[in-house]
C-alpha positions in Angstrom: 23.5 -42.1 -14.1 22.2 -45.0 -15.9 25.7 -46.4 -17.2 26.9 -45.7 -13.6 24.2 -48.1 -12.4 25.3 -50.8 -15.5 28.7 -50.9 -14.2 29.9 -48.7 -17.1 32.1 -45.8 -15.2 31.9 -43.0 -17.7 32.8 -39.4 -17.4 30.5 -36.3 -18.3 32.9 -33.6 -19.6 30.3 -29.8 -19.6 31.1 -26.6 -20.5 28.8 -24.4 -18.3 30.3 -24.2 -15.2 27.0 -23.7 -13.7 23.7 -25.1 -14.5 21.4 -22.4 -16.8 18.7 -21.0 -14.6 16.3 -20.7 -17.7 13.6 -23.1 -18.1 13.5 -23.6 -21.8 12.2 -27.1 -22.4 9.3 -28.3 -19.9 7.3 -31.5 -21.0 8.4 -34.8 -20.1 6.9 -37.9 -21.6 5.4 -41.0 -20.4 8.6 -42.9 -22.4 10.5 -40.9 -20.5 9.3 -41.0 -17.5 9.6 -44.8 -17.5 13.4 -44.4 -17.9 13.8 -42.2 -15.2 12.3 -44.9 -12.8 14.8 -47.2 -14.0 17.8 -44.1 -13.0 15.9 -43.8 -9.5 14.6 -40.9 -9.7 11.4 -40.5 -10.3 9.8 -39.3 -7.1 11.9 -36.4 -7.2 10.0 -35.6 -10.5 6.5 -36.5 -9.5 7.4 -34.6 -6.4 8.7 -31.0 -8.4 6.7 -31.9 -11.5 3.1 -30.9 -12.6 1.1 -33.7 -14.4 -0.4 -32.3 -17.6 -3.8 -35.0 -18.6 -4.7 -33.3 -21.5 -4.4 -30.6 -24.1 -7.7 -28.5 -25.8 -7.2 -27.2 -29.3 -9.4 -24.0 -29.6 -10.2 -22.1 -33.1 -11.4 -18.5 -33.4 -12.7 -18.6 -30.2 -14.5 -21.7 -29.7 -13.6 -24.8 -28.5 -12.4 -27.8 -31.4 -11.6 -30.6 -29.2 -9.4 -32.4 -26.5 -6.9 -34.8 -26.8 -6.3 -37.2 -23.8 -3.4 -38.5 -22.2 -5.1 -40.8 -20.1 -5.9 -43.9 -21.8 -2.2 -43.7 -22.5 -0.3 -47.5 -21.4 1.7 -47.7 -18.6 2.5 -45.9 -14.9 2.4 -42.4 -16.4 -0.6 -41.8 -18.3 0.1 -38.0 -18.8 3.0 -35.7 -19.3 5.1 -34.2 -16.7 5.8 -30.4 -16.7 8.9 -29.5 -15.5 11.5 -26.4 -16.3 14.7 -28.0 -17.7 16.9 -26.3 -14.9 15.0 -28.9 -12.4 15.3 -31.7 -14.8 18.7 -30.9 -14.9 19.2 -30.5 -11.1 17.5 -33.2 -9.9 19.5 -35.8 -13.0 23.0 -33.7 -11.7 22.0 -35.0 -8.1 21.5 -38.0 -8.8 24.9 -39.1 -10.5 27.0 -37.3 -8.1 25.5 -40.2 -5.8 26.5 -43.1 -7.8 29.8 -41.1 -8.7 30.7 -37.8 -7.5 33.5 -37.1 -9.4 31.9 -37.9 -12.8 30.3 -34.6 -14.3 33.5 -32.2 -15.0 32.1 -28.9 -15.6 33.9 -26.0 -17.4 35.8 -28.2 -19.8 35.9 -27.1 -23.5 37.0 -30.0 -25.9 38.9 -28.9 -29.0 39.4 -32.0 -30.6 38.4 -35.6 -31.2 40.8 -37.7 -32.4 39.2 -41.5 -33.0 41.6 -44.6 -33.3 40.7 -48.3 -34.0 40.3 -48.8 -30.6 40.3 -45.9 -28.7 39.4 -42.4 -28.9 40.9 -39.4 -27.9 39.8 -36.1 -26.6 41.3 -32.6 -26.5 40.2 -30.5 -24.2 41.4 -27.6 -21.8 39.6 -26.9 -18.2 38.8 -24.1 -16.5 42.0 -22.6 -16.1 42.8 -22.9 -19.9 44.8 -25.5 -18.9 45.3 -28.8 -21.7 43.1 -32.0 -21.4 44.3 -35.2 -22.7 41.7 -38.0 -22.1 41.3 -41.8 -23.7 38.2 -43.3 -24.5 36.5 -46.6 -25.4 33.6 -45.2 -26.3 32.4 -41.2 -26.9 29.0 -40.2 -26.8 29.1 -36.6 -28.0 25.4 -34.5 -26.6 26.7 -31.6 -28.8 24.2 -30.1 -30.7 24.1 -29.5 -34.3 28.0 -28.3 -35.2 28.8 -31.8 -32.5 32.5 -31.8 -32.6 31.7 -35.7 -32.0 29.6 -35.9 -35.6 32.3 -34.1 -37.5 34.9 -36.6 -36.3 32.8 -39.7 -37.6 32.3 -38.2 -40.6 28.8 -38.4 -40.2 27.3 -35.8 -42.3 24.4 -33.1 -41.1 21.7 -32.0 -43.6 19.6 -30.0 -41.9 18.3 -26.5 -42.1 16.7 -23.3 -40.2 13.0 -24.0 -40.3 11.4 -20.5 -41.3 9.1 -20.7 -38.6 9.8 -18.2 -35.5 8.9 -18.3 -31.7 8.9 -16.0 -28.4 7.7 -17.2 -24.7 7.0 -16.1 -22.0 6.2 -17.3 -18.4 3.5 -15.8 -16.5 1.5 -16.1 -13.8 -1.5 -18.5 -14.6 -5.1 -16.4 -14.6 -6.3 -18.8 -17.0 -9.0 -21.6 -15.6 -7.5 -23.8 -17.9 -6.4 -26.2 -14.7 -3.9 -28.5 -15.4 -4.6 -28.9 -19.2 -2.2 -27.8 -22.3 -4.4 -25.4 -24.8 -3.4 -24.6 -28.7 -4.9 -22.0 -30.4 -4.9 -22.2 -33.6 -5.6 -18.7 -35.3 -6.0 -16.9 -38.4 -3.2 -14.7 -36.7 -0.9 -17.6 -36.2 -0.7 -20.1 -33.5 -0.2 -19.6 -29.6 0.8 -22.6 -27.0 -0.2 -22.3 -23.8 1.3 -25.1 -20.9 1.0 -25.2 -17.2 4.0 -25.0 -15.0 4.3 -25.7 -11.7 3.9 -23.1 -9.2 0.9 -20.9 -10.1 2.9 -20.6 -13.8 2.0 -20.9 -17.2 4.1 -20.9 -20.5 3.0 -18.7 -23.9 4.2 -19.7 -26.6 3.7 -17.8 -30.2 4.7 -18.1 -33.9 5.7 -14.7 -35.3 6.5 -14.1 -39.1 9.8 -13.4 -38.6 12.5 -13.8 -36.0 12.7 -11.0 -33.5 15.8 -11.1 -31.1 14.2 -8.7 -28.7 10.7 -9.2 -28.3 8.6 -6.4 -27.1 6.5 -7.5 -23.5 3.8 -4.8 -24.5 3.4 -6.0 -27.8 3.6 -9.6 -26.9 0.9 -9.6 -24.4 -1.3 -7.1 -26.8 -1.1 -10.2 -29.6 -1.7 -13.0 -27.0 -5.2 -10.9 -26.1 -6.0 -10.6 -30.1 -5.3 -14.5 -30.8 -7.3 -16.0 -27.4 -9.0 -13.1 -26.1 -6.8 -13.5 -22.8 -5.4 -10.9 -20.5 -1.6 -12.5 -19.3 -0.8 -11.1 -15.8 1.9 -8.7 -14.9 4.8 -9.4 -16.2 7.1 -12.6 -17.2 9.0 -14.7 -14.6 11.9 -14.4 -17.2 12.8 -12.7 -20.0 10.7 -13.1 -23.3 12.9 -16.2 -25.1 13.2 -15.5 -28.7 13.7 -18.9 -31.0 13.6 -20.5 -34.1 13.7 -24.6 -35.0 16.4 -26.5 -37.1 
């Protein structure tokens, strides 16, 4: 959207044909929210978005401190919560505007080929059917195998962290309000966010990886580590995930 509204027409070439209806990442932060301004879209966020002042940090049961967002510079002295799907939706919206034939979903590029002054892609749609597209410039969004990275030769180092997640989003109980709380544990560490609607995200370390999480056994560790009681059952799946 913002190279759109630079003059620069550009082209977003997706895979999913659809948008993913999982949440997965929530927070956006005051940087960002200062760029989405610039896109024009910002009061759809504030609108759909829940503003997060603060985060707590509690020990074994007792309260360690509280970390502020409010003194923070700028128009947007907190974080916004916000699932990724409506992040996604509202960003999707918004450049079908300025161009509405821009984002290409269900296209699958196979190959990058760069020249000295243009690049060129490979892809096929859909249908299966072959892509040939030219380039100035090719901004790859690809994730850690990026087709885009490999091409420029630009070499990855990283690694699997050994650290282990699951979530879960429930219906908030708490009276945490609007803050963020970490517990930090002799069990391990639990995040805990607010979401908007009446939700709130769980978020806990396990010792190893597990790729189905148990919901009984989940909410049975939550109540060890914070002494809290989640409500009913998720609004999703438990999400299993590590860190790279």
């Amino acid at each position: 959207s913002r190279l759109h509204q630079l003059g620069l027409p550009c082209q977003l070439l997706e895979q999913r044909e659809v948008p993913s209806d999982h949440s997965r990442a929530i927070g956006v932060h005051p940087p960002s929210l200062e760029l989405l301004e610039r896109v024009g879209v910002i009061e759809a966020f504030l609108a759909r978005g829940l503003k997060v002042p603060g985060g707590v940090a509690m020990g074994d049961r007792r309260r360690l401190g509280r970390l502020s967002f409010e003194g923070l510079p700028g128009p947007y002295p907190f974080a916004l919560a916000l699932p990724q799907q409506e992040t996604e939706i509202i960003l999707e919206r918004r450049l079908r505007q300025l161009n509405p034939g821009a984002l290409r979903r269900g296209i699958t590029v196979e190959q990058i080929r760069p020249g000295r002054s243009a690049v060129e892609v490979l892809a096929r749609d859909r249908a299966g059917a072959p892509l040939r597209l030219t380039t100035s410039l090719l901004v790859g969004c690809d994730g850690k195998d990026s087709l885009v990275r490999q091409a420029a030769g630009i070499l990855y180092d990283g690694k699997p962290y050994p650290d282990a997640y699951v979530m879960g989003d429930f219906d908030d109980n708490t009276d945490f309000g609007a803050d963020a709380r970490l517990f930090l544990t002799g069990r391990g560490i639990v995040e805990s966010f607010p979401l908007p609607g009446g939700i709130r995200r769980w978020v806990m370390r396990l010792g190893a990886y597990k790729k189905q999480p148990e919901l009984a056994s989940f909410c049975r560790e939550i109540r060890r580590r914070t002494g809290h009681e989640l409500a009913g059952v998720p609004n999703h799946m438990l999400g299993p995930f590590g860190i790279q």
